[in-house]
C-alpha positions as CSV (number, residue, x, y, z in Angstrom):
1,X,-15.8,-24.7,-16.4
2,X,-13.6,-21.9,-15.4
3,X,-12.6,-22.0,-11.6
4,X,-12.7,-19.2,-9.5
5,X,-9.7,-17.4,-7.6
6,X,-10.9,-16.5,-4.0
7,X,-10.1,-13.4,-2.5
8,X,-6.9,-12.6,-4.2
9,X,-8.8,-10.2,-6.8
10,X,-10.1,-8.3,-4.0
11,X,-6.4,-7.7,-3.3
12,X,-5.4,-7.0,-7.0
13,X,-7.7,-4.5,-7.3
14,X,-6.5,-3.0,-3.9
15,X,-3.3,-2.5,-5.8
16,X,-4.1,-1.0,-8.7
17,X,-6.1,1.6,-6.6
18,X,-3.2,2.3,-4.3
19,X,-0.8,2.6,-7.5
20,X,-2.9,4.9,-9.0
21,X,-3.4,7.3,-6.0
22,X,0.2,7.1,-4.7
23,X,1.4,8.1,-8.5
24,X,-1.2,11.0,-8.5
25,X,-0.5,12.0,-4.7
26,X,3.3,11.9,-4.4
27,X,4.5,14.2,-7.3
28,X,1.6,16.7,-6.2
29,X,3.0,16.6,-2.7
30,X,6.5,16.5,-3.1
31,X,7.2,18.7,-5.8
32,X,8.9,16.0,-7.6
33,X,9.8,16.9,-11.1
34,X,8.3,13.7,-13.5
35,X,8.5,15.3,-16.6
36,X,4.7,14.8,-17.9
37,X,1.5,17.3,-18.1
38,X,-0.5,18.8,-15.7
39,X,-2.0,15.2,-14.2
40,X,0.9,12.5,-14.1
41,X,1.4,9.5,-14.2
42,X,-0.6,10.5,-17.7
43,X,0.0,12.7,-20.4
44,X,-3.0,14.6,-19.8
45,X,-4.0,17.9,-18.9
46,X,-7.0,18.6,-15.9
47,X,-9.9,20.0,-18.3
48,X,-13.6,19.4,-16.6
49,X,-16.3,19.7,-19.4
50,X,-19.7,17.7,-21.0
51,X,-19.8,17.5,-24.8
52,X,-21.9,15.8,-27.4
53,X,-21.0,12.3,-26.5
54,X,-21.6,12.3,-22.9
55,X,-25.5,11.4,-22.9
56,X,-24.9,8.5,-25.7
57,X,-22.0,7.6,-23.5
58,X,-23.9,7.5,-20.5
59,X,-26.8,5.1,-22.3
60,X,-24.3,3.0,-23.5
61,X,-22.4,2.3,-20.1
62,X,-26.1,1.8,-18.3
63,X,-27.1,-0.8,-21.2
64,X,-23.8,-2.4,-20.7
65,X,-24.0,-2.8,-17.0
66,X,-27.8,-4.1,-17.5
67,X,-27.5,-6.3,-20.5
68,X,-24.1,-6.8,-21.7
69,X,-23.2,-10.2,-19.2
70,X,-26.4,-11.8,-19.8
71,X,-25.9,-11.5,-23.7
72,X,-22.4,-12.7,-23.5
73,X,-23.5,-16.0,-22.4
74,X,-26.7,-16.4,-24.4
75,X,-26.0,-15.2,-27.8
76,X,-24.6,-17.3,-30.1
77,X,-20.8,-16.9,-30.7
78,X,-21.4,-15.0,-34.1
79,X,-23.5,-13.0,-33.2
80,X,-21.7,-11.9,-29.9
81,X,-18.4,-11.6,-32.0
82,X,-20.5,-9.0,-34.4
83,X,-21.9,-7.5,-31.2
84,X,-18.5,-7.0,-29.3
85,X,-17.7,-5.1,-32.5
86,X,-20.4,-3.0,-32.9
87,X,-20.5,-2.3,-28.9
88,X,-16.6,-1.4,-28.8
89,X,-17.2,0.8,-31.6
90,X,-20.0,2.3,-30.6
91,X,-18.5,3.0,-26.8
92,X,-15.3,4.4,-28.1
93,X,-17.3,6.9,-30.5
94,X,-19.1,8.0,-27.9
95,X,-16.3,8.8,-25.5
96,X,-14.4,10.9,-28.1
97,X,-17.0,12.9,-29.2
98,X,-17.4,14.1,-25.2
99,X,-14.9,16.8,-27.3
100,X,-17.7,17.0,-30.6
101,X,-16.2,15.5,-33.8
102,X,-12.8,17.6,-32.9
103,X,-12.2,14.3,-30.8
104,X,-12.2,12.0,-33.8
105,X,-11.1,14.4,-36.6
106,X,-8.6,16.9,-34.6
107,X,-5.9,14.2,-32.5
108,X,-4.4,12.6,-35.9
109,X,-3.8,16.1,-37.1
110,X,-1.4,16.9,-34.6
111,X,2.3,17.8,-35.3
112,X,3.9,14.9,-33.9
113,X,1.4,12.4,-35.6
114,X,1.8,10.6,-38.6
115,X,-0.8,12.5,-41.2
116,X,0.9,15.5,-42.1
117,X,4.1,13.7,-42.8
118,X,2.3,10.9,-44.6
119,X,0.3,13.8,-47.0
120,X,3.7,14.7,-48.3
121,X,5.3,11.3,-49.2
122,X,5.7,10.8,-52.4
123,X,8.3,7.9,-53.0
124,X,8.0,5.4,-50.4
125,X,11.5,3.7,-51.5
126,X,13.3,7.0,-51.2
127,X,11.2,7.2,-47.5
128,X,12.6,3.8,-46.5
129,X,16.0,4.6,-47.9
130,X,16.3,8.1,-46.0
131,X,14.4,6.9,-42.6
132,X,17.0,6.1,-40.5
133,X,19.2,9.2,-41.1
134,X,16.5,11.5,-40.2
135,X,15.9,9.6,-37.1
136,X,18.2,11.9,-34.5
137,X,17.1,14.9,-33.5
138,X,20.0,16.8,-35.0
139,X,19.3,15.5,-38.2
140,X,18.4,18.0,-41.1
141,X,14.5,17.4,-41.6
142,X,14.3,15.4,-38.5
143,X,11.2,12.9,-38.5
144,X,8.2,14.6,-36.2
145,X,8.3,12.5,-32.1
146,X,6.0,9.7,-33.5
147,X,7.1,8.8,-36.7
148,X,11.0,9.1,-35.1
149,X,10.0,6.7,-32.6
150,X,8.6,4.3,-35.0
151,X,9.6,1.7,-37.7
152,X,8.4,2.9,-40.8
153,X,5.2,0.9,-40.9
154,X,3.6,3.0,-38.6
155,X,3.7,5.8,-41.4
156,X,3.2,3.4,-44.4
157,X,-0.5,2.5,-42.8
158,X,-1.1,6.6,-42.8
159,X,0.5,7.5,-46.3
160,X,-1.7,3.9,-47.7
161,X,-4.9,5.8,-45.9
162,X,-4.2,8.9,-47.5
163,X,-4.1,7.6,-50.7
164,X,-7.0,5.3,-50.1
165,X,-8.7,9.0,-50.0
166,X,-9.0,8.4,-46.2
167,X,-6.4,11.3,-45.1
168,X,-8.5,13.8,-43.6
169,X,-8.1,13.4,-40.1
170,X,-12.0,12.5,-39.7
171,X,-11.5,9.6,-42.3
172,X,-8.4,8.5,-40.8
173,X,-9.7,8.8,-36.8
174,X,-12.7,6.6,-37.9
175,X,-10.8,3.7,-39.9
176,X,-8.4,3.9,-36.4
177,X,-11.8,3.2,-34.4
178,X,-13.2,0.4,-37.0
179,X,-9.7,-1.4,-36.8
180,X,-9.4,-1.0,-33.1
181,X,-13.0,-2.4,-32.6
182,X,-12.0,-5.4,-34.2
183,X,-9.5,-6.1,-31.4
184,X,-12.4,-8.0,-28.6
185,X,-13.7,-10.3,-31.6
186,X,-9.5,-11.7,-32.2
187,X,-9.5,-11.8,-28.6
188,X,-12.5,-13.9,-27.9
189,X,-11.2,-16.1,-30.9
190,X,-8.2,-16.7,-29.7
191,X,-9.8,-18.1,-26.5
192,X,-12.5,-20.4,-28.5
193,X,-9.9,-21.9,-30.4
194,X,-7.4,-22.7,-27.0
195,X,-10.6,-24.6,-25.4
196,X,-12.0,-21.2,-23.6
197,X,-15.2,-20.8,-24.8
198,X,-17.0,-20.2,-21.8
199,X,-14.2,-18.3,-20.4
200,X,-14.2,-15.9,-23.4
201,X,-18.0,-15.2,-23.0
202,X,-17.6,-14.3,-19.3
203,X,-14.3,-11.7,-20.3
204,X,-16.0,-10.6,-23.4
205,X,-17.7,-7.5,-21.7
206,X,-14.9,-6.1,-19.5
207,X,-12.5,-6.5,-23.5
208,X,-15.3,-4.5,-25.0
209,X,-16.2,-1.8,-22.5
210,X,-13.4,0.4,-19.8
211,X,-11.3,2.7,-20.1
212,X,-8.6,1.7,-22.5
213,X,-11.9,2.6,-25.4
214,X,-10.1,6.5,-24.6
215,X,-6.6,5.9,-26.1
216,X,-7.9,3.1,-28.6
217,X,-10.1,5.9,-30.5
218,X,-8.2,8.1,-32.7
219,X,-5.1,6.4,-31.4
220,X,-2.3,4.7,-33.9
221,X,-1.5,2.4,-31.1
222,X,-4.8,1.3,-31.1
223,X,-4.2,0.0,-35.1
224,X,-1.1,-1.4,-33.5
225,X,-3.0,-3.5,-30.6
226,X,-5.5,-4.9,-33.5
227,X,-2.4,-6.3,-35.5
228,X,-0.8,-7.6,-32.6
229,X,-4.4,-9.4,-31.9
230,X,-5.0,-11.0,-35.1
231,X,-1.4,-12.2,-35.0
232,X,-2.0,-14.0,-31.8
233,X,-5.6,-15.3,-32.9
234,X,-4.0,-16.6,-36.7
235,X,-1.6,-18.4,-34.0
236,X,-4.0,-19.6,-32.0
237,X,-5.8,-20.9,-35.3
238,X,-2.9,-22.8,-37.1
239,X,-1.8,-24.2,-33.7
240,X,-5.3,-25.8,-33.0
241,X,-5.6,-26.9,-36.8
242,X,-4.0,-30.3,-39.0
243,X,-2.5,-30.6,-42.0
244,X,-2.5,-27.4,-44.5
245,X,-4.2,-24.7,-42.3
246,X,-1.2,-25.2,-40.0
247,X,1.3,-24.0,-42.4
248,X,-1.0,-21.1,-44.1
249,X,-2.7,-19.5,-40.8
250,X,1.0,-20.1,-39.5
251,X,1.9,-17.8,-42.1
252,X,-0.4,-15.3,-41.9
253,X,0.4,-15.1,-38.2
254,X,4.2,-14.6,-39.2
255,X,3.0,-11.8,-41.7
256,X,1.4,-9.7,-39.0
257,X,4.0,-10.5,-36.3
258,X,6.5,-9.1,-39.1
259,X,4.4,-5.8,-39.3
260,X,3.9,-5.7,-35.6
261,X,8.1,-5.0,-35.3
262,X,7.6,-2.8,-38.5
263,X,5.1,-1.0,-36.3
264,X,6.6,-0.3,-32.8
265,X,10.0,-0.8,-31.5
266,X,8.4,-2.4,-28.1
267,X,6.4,-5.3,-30.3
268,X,8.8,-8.2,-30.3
269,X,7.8,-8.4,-27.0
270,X,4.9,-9.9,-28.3
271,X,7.0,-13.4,-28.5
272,X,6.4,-13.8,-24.7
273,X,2.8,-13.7,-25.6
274,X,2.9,-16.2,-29.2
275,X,4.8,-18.7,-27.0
276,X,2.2,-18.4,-24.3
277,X,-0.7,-19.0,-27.3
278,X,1.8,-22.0,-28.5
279,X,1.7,-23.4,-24.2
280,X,-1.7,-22.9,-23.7
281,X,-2.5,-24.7,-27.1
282,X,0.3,-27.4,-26.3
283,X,1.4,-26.9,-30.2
284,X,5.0,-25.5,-31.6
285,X,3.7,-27.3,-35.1
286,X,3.2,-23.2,-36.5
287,X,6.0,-22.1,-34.9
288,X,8.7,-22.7,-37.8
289,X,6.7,-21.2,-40.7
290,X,5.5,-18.1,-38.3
291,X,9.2,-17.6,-37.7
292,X,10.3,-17.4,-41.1
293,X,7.0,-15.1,-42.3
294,X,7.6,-13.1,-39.8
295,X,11.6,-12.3,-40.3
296,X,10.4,-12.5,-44.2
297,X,8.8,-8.9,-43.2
298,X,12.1,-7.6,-41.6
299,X,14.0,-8.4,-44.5
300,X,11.8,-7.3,-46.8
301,X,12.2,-3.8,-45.3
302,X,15.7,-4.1,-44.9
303,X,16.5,-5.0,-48.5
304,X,13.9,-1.9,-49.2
305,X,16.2,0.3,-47.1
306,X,15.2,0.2,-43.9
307,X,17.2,-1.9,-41.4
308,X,15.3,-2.6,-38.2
309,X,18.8,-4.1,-36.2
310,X,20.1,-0.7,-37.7
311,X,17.6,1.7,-36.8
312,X,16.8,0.7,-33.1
313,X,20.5,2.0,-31.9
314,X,19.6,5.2,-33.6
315,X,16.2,5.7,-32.5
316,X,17.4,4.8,-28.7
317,X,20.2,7.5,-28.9
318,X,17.2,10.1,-30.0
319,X,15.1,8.6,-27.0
320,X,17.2,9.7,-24.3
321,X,18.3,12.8,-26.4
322,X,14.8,14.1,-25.4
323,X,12.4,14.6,-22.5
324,X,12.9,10.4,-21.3
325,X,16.5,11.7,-20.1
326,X,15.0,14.5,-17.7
327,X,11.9,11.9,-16.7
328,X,13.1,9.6,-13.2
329,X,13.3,6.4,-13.5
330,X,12.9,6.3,-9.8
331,X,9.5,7.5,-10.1
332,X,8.1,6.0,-14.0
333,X,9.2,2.5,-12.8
334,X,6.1,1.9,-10.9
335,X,3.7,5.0,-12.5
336,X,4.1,3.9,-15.6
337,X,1.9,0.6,-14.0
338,X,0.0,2.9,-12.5
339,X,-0.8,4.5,-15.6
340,X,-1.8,1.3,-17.3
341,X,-3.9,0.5,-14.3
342,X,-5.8,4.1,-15.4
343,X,-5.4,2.7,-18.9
344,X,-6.7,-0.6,-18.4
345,X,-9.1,0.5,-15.5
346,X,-8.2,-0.8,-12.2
347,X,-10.2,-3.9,-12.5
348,X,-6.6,-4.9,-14.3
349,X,-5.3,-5.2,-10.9
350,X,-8.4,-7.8,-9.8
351,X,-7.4,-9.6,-13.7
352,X,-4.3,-10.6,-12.6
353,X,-4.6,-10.8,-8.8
354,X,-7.6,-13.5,-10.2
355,X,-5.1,-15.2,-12.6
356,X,-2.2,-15.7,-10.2
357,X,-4.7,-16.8,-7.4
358,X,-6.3,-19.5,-9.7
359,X,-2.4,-20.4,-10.7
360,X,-1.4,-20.9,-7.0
361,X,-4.7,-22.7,-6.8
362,X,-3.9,-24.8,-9.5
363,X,0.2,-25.6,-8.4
364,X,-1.8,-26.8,-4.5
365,X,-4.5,-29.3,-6.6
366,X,-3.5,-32.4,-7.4
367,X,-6.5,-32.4,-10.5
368,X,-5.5,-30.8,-13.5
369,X,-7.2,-26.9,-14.0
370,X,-10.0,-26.7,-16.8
371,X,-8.2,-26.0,-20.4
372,X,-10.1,-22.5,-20.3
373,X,-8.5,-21.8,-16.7
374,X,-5.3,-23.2,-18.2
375,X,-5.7,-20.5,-20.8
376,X,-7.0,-17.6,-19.2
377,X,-3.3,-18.4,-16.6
378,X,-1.1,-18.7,-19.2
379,X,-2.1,-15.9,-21.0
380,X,-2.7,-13.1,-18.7
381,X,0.5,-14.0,-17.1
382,X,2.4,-13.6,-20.0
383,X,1.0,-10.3,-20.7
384,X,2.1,-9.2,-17.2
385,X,5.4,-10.8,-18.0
386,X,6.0,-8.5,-21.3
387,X,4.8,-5.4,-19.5
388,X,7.1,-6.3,-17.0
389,X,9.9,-6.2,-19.4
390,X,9.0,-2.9,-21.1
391,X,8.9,-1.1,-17.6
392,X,12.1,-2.4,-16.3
393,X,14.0,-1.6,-20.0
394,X,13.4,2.0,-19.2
395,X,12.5,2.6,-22.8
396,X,8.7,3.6,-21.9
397,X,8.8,6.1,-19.3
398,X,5.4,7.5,-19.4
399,X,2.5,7.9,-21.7
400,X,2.2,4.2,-21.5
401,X,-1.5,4.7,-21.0
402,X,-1.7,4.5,-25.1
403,X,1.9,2.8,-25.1
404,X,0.5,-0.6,-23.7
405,X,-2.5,-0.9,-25.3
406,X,-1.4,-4.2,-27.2
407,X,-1.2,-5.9,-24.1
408,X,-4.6,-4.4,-22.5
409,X,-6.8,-7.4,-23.7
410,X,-4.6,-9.8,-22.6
411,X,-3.7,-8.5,-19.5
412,X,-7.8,-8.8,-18.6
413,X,-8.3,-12.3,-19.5
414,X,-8.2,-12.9,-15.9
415,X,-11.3,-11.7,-15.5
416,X,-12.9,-15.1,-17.0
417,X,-11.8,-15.7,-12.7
418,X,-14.6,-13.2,-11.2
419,X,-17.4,-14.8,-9.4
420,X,-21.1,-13.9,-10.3
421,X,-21.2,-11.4,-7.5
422,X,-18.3,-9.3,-9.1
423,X,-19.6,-9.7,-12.4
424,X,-22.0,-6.3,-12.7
425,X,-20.3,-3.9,-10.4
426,X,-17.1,-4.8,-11.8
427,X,-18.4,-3.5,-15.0
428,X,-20.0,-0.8,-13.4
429,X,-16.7,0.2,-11.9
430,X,-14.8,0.3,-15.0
431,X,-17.3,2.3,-16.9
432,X,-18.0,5.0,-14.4
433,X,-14.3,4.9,-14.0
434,X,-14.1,5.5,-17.7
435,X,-16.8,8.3,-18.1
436,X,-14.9,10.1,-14.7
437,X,-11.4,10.3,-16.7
438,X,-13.0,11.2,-20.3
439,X,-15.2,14.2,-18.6
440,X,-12.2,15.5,-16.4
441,X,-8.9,14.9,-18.3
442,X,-8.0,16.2,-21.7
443,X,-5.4,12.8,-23.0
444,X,-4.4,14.4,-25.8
445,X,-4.6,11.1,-28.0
């Protein structure tokens, strides 16, 4: 049985609402130059309108905030995993075509993204070989902003769809959406498997329907946040397993930890979350073969051509060669949180008020916690831990709203915390919260 957390989500959520405002209210009234669109702390532009997806969004959120608790304790656990996928799915369909299809088929199509580059590769050796040097922004042929400020794997995942026959930008934004609906089912794995059954179904609705559903359709982090997922569940599977299992889900979990760094610079941050599964699990048995699939990866590319410890310096010199040198730290140190409170809805801020209150809670008992509280402590803390660390590095000032996603999941855990009286409004709150952003604010993603 998960224990509750008191009034300290009350007081999260207080937080995140005052974070969000005060990063809204203060460059409007001050003048202050942040460096983003028309609406910071996101990179979005004010643009009120209804579209085709606003009534089916609409149905969706009221089923949700009607049905989708009750389900998530009754059903039976395959049936809510196929459900959280076909719900998250569903929902994040719905909210991008609020803009018609041009919201699934039109954002991957865009300059900076990866399909137009990945239509014209046609030797992925000479790609790897050539990658770093056309990293800077002086460089002849310089890569477009995204694929620059990516490891190649980012691309390779594009250039495989578009020989797959999936390149159109339709095709492409709906395998993004499938892949990125798979990300509550890992999720509420991960939690069975560390002893937080109960504590999974109780989360389950707030990982399948807010906010974040905007930037995880049509969005290549989103593909990002569904690797980094799976890597933590095959953890969470090889460290709860004996014998064999251990060494081949171990593996696997290496594999996908290798592509996460092969996917985003900001990934190996992820090892604050795998050492958190490893805790909460009490387990370092899959540690040494994860380790060694997982630099297998790296050196795979390197000996391919592409040098991760290599290209890093390079990319960082091209970071603040652009628009992150004219954007305050001063100011993106706390909006970027603010941003991911938007991101993440502001029921975040009652996730890990709820998570820190049931840890302080736990450190004044002298009774050891439930393993699912255990869990649900360890874990969301750890998320906050690595977001923490990508704020304060400086090397993610702004459009962390799609940025972060990797961490959103985890980072709501907490909510396995909420009482039965915060259960349905909560949702509520985060879907209305959801359908408001969608129907005022172009994200561009």
């Amino acid at each position: 049985m998960v224990r509750r957390a008191g009034p300290a989500p009350a007081w999260g959520y207080a937080v995140a609402i005052v974070l969000i405002a005060a990063a809204i209210v203060v460059p409007a009234v001050t003048g202050w130059r942040v460096r983003a669109d028309d609406f910071p702390p996101l990179h979005s532009i004010w643009k009120p309108r209804f579209g085709p997806g606003t009534v089916p969004a609409l149905g969706i959120a009221v089923l949700a905030v009607l049905f989708a608790s009750d389900l998530a304790r009754r059903l039976r656990w395959r049936l809510l995993l196929l459900l959280a996928f076909v719900a998250s799915a569903a929902w994040m369909i719905c909210l991008a075509l609020v803009d018609g299809l041009d919201g699934i088929g039109v954002v991957l199509e865009r300059k900076g993204e990866y399909l137009l580059t990945a239509r014209s590769v046609t030797d992925v050796g000479a790609l790897l070989h050539d990658y770093i040097s056309r990293i800077p922004l002086d460089s002849a042929h310089h890569w477009p902003i995204h694929v620059a400020g990516h490891p190649p794997g980012a691309l390779l995942f594009f250039v495989g769809l578009v020989h797959l026959g999936l390149g159109s930008g339709l095709a492409a934004g709906f395998t993004v959406i499938l892949i990125a609906a798979t990300i509550p089912v890992a999720v509420l794995i991960t939690l069975s498997r560390l002893g937080a059954a109960d504590a999974a179904r109780t989360a389950a609705p707030f990982l399948v329907f807010g906010p974040a559903a905007i930037w995880m359709a049509v969005s290549a982090d989103a593909m990002f946040a569904a690797v980094a997922a799976w890597a933590l569940c095959c953890l969470a599977v090889a460290a709860t397993s004996r014998g064999l299992p251990v060494v081949l889900w171990g593996a696997a979990s290496g594999l996908l930890f290798g592509c996460c760094v092969m996917l985003s610079y900001g990934l190996p941050l992820l090892a604050v979350l795998a050492a958190a599964v490893l805790v909460a699990a009490r387990s370092w048995r899959p540690l040494p073969v994860a380790l060694i699939a997982a630099i297998a990866v790296v050196l795979a590319f390197a000996a391919a051509g592409f040098a991760w410890w290599q290209a890093y310096p390079v990319l960082t010199a091209r970071y603040w060669a652009g628009i992150a040198s004219e954007r305050p730290y001063a100011y993106w140190v706390w909006a970027d949180l603010a941003a991911l409170a938007i991101s993440a809805g502001p029921l975040v801020g009652a996730s890990i008020g709820a998570a820190i209150g049931a840890s302080l809670s736990r450190a004044r008992r002298t009774v050891g916690p439930s393993t699912g509280s255990r869990t649900i402590v360890i874990l969301t803390l750890a998320a906050v831990i690595a977001v923490l660390l990508a704020d304060l590095s400086g090397m993610s000032k702004a459009e962390v709203e799609r940025i972060w996603l990797p961490f959103v999941p985890w980072l709501l855990l907490g909510t396995a915390f909420l009482g039965a009286r915060w259960q349905r409004p909560a949702l509520a709150a985060q879907l209305v919260f959801a359908l408001i952003v969608q129907h005022l604010l172009n994200t561009r993603w």
